[in-house]
N, CA, C and O atoms as a printed pandas DataFrame, in Angstrom:
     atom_number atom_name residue_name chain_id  residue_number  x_coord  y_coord  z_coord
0              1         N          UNK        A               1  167.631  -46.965 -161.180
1              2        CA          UNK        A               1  167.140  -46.794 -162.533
2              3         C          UNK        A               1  165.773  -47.450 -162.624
3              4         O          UNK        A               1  165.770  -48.421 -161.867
4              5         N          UNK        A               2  164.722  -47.322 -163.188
5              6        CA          UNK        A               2  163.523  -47.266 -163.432
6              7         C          UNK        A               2  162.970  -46.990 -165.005
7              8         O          UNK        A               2  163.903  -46.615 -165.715
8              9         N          UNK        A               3  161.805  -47.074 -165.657
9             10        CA          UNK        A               3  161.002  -46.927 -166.531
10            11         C          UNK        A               3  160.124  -46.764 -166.280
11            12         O          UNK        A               3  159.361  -47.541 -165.705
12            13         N          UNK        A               4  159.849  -45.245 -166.773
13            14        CA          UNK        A               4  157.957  -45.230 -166.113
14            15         C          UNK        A               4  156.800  -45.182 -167.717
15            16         O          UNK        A               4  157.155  -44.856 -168.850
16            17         N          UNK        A               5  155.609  -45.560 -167.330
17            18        CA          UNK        A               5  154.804  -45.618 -168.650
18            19         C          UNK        A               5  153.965  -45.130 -168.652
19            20         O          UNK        A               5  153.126  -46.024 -168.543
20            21         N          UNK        A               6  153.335  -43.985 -168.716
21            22        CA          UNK        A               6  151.952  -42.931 -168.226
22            23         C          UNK        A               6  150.863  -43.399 -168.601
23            24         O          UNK        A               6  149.929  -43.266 -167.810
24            25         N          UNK        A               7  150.595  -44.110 -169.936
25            26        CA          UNK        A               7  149.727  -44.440 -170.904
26            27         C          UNK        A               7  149.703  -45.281 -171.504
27            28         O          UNK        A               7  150.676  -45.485 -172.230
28            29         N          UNK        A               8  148.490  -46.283 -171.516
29            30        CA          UNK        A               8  148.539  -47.386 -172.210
30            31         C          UNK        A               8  148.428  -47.155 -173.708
31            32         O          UNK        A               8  148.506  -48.148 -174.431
32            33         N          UNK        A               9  148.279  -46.131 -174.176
33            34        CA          UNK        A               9  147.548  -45.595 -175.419
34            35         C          UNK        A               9  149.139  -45.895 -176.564
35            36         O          UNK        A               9  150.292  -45.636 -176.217
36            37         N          UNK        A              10  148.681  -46.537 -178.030
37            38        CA          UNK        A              10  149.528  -46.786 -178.829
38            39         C          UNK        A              10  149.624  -46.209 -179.975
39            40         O          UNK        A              10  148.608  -45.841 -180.566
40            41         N          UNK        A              11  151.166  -45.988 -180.608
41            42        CA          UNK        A              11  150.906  -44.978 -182.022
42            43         C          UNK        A              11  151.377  -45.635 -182.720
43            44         O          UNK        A              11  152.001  -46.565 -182.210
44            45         N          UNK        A              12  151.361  -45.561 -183.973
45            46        CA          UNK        A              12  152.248  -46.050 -185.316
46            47         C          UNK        A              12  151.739  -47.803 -185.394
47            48         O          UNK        A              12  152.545  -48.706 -185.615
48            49         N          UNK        A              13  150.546  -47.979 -185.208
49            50        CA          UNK        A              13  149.679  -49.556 -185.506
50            51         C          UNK        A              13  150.744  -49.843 -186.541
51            52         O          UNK        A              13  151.278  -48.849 -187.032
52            53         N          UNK        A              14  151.142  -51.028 -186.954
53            54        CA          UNK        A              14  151.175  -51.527 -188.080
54            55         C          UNK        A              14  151.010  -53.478 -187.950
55            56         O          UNK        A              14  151.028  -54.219 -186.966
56            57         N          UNK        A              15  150.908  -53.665 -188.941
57            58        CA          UNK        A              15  150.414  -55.366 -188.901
58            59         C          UNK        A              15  152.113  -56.228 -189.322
59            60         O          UNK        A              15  152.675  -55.867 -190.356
60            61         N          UNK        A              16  152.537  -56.929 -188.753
61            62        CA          UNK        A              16  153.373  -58.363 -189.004
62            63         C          UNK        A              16  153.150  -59.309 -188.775
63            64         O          UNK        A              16  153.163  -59.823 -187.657
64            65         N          UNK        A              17  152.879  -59.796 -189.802
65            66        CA          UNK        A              17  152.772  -61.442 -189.609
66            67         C          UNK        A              17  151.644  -62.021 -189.188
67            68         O          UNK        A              17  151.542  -63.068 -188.548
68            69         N          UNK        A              18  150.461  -61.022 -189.719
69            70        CA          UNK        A              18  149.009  -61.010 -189.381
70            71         C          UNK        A              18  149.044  -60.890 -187.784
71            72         O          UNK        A              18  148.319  -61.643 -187.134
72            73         N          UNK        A              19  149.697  -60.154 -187.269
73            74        CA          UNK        A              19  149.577  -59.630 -185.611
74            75         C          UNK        A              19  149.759  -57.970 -186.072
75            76         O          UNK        A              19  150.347  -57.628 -187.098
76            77         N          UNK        A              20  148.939  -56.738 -184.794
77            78        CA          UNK        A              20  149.132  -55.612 -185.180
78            79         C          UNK        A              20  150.395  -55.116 -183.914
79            80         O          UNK        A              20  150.563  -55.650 -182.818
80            81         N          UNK        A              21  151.016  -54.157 -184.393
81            82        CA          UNK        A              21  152.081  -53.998 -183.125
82            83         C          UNK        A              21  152.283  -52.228 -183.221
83            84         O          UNK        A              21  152.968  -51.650 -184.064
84            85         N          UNK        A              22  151.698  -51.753 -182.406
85            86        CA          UNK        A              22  152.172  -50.357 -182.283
86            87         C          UNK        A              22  153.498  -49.709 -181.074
87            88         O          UNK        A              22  154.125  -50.640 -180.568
88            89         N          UNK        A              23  153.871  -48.542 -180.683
89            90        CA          UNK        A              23  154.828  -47.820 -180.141
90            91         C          UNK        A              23  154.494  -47.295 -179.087
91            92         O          UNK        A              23  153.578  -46.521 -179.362
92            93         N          UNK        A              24  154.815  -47.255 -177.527
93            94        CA          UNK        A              24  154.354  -47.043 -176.524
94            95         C          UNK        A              24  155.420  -46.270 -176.385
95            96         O          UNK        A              24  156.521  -46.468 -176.898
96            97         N          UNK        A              25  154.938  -44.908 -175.320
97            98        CA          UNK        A              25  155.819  -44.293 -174.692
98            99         C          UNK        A              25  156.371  -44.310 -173.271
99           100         O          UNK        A              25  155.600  -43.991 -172.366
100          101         N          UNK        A              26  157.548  -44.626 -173.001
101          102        CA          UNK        A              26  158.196  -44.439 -171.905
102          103         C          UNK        A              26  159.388  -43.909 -171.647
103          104         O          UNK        A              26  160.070  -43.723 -172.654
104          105         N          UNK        A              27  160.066  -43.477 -170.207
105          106        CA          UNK        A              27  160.738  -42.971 -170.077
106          107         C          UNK        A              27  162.027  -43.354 -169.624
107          108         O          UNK        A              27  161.697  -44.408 -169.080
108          109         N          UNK        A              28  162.980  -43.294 -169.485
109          110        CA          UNK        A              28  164.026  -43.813 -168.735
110          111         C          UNK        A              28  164.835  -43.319 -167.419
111          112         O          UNK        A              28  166.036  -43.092 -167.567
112          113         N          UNK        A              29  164.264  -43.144 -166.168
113          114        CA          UNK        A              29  164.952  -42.279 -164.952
114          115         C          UNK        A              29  166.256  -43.106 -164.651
115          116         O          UNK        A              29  166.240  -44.301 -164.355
116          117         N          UNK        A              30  167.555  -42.217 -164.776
117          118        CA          UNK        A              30  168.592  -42.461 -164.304
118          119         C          UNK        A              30  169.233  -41.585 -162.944
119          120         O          UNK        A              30  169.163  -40.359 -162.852
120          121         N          UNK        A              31  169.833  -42.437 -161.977
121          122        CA          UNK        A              31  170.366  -41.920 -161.118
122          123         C          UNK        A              31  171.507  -40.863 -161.531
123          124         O          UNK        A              31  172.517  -41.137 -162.179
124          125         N          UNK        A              32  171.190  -39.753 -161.089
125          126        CA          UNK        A              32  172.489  -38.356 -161.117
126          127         C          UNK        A              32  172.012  -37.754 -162.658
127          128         O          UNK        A              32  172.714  -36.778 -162.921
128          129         N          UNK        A              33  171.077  -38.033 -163.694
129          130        CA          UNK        A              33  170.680  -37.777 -164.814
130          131         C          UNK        A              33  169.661  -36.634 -164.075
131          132         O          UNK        A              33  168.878  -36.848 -163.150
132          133         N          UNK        A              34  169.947  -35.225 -164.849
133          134        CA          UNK        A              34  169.200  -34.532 -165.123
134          135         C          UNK        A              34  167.580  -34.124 -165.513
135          136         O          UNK        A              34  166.861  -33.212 -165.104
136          137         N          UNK        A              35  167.306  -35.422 -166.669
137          138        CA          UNK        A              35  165.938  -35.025 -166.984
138          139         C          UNK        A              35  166.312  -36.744 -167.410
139          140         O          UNK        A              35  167.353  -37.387 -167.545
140          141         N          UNK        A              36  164.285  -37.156 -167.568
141          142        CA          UNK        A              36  164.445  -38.907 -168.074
142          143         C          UNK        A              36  165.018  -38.921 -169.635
143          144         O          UNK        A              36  164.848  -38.037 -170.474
144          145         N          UNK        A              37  165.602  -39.927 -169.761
145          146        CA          UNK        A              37  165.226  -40.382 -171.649
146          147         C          UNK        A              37  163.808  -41.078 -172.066
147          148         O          UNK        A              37  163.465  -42.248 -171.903
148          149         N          UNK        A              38  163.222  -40.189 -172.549
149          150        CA          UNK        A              38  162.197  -41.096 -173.556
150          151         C          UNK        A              38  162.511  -42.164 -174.540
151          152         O          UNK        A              38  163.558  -42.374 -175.153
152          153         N          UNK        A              39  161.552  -42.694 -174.555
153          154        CA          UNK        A              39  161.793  -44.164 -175.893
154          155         C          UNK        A              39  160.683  -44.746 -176.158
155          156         O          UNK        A              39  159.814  -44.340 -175.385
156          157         N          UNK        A              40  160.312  -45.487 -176.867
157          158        CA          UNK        A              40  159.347  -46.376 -177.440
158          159         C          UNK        A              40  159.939  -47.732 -177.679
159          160         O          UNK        A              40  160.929  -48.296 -178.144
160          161         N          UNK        A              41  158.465  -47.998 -176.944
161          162        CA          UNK        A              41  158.706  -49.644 -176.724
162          163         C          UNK        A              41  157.639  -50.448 -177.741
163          164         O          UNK        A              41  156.419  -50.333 -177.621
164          165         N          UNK        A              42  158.149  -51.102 -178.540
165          166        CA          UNK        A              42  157.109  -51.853 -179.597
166          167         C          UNK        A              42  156.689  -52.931 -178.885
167          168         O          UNK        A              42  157.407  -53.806 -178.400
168          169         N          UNK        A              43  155.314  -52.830 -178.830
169          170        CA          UNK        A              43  154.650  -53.923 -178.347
170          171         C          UNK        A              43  153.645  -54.468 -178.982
171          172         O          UNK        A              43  153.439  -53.816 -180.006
172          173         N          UNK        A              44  152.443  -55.917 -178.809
173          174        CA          UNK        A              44  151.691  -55.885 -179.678
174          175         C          UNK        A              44  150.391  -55.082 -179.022
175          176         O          UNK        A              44  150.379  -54.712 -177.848
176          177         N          UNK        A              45  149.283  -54.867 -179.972
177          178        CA          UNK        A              45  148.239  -54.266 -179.889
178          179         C          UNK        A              45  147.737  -54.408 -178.788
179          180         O          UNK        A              45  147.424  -53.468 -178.058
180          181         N          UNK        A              46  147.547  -55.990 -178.434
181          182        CA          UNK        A              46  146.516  -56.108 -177.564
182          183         C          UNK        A              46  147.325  -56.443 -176.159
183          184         O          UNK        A              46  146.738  -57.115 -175.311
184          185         N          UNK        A              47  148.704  -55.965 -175.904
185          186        CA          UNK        A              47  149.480  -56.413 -174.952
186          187         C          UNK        A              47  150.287  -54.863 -174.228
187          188         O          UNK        A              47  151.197  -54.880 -173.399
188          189         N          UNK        A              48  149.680  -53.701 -174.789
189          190        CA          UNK        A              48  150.386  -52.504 -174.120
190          191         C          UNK        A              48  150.540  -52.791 -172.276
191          192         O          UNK        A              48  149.697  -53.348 -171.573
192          193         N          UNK        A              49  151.572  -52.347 -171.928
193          194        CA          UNK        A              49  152.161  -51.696 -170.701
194          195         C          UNK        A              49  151.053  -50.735 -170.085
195          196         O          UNK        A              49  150.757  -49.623 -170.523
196          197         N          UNK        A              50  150.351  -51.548 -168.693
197          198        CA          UNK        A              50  149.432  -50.815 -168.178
198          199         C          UNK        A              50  150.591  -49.405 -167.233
199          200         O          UNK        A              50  151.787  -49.632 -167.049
200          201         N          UNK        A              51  150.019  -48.257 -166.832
201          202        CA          UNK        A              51  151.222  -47.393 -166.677
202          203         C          UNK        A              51  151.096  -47.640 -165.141
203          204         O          UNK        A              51  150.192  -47.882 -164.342
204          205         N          UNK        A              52  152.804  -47.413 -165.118
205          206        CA          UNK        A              52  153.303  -47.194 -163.932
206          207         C          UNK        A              52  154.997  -47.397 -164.215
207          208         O          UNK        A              52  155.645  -47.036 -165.197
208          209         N          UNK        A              53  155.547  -48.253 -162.734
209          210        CA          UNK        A              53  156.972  -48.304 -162.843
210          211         C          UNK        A              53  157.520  -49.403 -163.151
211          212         O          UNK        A              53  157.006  -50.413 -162.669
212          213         N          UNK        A              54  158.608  -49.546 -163.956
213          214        CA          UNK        A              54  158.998  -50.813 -164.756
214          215         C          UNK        A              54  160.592  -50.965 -164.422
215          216         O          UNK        A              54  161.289  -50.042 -164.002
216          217         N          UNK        A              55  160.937  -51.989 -164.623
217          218        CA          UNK        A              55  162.824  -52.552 -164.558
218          219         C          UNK        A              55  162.543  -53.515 -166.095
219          220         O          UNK        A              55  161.685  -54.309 -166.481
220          221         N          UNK        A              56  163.828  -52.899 -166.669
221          222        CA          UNK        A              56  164.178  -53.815 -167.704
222          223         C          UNK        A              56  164.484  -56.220 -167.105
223          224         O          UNK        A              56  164.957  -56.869 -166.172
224          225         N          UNK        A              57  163.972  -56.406 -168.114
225          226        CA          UNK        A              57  163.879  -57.779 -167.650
226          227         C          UNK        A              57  165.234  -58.653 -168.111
227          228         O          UNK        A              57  165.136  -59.133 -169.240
228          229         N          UNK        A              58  166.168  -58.859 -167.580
229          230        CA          UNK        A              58  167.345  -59.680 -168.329
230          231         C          UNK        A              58  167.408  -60.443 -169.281
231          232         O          UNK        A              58  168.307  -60.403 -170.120
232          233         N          UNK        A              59  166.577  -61.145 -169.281
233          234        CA          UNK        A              59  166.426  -61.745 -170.577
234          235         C          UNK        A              59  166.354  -61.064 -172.109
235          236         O          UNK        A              59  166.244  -61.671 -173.174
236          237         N          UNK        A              60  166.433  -59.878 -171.933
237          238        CA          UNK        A              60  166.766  -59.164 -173.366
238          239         C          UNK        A              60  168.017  -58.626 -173.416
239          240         O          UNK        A              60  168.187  -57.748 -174.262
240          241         N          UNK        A              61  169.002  -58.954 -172.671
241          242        CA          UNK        A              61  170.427  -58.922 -173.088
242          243         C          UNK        A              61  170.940  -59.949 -173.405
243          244         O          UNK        A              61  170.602  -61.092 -173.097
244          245         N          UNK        A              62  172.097  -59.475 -174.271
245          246        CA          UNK        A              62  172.688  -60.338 -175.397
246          247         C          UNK        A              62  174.037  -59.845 -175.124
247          248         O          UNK        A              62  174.367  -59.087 -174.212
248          249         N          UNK        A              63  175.123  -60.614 -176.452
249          250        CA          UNK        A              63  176.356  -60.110 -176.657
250          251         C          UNK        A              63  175.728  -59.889 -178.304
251          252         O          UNK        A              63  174.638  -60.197 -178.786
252          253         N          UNK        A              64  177.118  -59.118 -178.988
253          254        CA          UNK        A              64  177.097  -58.810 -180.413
254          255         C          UNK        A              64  178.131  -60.186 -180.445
255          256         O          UNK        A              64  178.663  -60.932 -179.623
256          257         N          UNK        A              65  178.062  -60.025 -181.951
257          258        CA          UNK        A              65  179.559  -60.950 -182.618
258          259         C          UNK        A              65  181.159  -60.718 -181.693
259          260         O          UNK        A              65  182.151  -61.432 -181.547
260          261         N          UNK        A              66  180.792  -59.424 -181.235
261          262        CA          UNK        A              66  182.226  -59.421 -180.454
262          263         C          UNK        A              66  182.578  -59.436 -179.281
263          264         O          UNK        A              66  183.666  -59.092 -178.822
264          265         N          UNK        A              67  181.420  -59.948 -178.595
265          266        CA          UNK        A              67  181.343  -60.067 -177.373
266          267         C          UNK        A              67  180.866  -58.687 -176.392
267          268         O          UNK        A              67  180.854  -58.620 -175.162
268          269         N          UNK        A              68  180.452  -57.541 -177.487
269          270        CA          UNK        A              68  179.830  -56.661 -176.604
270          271         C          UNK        A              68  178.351  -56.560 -175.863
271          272         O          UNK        A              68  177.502  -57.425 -176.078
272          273         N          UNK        A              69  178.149  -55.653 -175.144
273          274        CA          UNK        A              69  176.547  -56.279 -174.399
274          275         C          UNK        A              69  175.991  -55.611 -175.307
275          276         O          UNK        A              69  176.579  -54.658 -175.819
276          277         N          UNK        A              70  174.765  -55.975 -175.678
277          278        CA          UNK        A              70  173.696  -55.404 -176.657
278          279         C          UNK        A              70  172.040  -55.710 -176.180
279          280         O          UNK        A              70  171.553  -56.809 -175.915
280          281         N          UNK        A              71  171.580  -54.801 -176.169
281          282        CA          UNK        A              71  170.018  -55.113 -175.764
282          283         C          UNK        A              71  169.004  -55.771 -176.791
283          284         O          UNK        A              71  168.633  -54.816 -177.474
284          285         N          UNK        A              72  168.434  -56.793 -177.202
285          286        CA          UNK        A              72  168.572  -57.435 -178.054
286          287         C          UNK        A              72  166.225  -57.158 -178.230
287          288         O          UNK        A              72  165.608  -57.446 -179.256
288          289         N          UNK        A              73  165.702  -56.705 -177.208
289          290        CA          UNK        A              73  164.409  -56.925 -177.242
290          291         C          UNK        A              73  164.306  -56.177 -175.900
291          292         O          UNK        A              73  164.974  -56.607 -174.960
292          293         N          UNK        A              74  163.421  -54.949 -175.710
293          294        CA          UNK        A              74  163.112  -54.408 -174.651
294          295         C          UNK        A              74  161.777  -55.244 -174.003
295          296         O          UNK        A              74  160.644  -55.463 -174.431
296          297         N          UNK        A              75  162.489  -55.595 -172.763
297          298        CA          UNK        A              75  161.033  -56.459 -172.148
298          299         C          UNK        A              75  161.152  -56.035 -171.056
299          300         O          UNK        A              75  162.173  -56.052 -170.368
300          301         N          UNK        A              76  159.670  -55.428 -170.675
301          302        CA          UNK        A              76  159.699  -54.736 -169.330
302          303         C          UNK        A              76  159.419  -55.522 -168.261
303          304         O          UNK        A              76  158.934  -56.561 -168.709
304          305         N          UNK        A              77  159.496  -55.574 -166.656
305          306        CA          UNK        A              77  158.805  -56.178 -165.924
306          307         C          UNK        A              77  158.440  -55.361 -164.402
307          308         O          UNK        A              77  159.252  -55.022 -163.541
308          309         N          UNK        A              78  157.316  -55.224 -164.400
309          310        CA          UNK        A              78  156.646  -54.087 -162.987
310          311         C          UNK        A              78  157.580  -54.190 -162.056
311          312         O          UNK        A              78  158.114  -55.252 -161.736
312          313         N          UNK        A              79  157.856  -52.948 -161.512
313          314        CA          UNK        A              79  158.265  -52.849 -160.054
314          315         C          UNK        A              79  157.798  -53.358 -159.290
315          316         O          UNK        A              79  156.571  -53.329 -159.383
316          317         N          UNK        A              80  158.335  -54.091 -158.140
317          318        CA          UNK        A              80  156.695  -54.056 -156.676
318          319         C          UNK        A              80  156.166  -52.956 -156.119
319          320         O          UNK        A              80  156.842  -51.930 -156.203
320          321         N          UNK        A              81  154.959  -52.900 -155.481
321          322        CA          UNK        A              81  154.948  -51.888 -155.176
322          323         C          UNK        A              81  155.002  -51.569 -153.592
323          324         O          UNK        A              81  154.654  -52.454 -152.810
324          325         N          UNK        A              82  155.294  -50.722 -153.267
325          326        CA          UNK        A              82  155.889  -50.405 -151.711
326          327         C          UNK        A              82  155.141  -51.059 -150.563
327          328         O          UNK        A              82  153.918  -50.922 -150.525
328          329         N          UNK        A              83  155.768  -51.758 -149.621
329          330        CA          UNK        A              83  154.985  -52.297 -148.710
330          331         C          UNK        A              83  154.942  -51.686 -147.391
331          332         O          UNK        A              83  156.077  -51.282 -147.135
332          333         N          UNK        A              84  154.004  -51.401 -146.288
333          334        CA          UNK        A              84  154.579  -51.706 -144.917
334          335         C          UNK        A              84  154.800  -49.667 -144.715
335          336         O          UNK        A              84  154.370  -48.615 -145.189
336          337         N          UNK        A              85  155.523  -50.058 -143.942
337          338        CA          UNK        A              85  156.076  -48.147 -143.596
338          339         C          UNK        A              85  156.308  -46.860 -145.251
339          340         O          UNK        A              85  155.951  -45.689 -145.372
340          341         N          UNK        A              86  156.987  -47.727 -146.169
341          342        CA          UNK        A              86  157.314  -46.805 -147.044
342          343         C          UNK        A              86  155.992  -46.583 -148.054
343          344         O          UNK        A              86  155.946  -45.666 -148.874
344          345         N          UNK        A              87  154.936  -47.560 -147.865
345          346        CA          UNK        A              87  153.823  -47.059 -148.700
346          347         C          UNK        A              87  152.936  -46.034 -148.282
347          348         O          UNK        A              87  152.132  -45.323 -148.884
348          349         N          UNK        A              88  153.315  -46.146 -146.999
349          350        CA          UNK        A              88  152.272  -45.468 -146.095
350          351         C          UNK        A              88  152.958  -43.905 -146.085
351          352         O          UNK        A              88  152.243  -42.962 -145.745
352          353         N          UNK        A              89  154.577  -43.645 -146.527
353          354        CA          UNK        A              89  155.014  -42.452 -146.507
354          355         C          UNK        A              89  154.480  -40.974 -147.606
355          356         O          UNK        A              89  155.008  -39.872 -147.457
């Protein structure tokens, strides 16, 4: 599983808390899944997702009140990128 981000480019600006935070697009590739899921990731203005490949970062899981898992803050963190024989493929 993976997240990819094509574009640093942001929609839907809006201001909180005297910070501006707009909506980035990315995708979601799942193993044996057909086509990706898209989603938007709120980020702030001056902090968009340069594009490429991403893994969700653990630290944004949670439980609910009932002990279910819940994603609590999407925080991305880069893939590495290929070293050695497989970059070169």
């Amino acid at each position: 599983m993976f997240i990819e981000i094509k574009s640093n480019t942001l929609s839907g600006i809006r201001e909180y808390k005297g910070r501006q935070y707009g909506d980035q697009q990315a995708a979601l590739f799942m193993p044996g899944a057909d086509y990706p899921l898209p989603f938007k990731v709120n980020v702030p203005a001056d902090a968009a997702h340069a594009p490429g490949r991403y893994t969700l970062d653990g630290s944004g899981f949670g439980t609910d009140q009932h002990g279910n898992l819940r994603l609590n803050r999407v925080r991305l963190v880069p893939l590495a990128a290929p070293t050695g024989k497989a970059a070169a493929a």
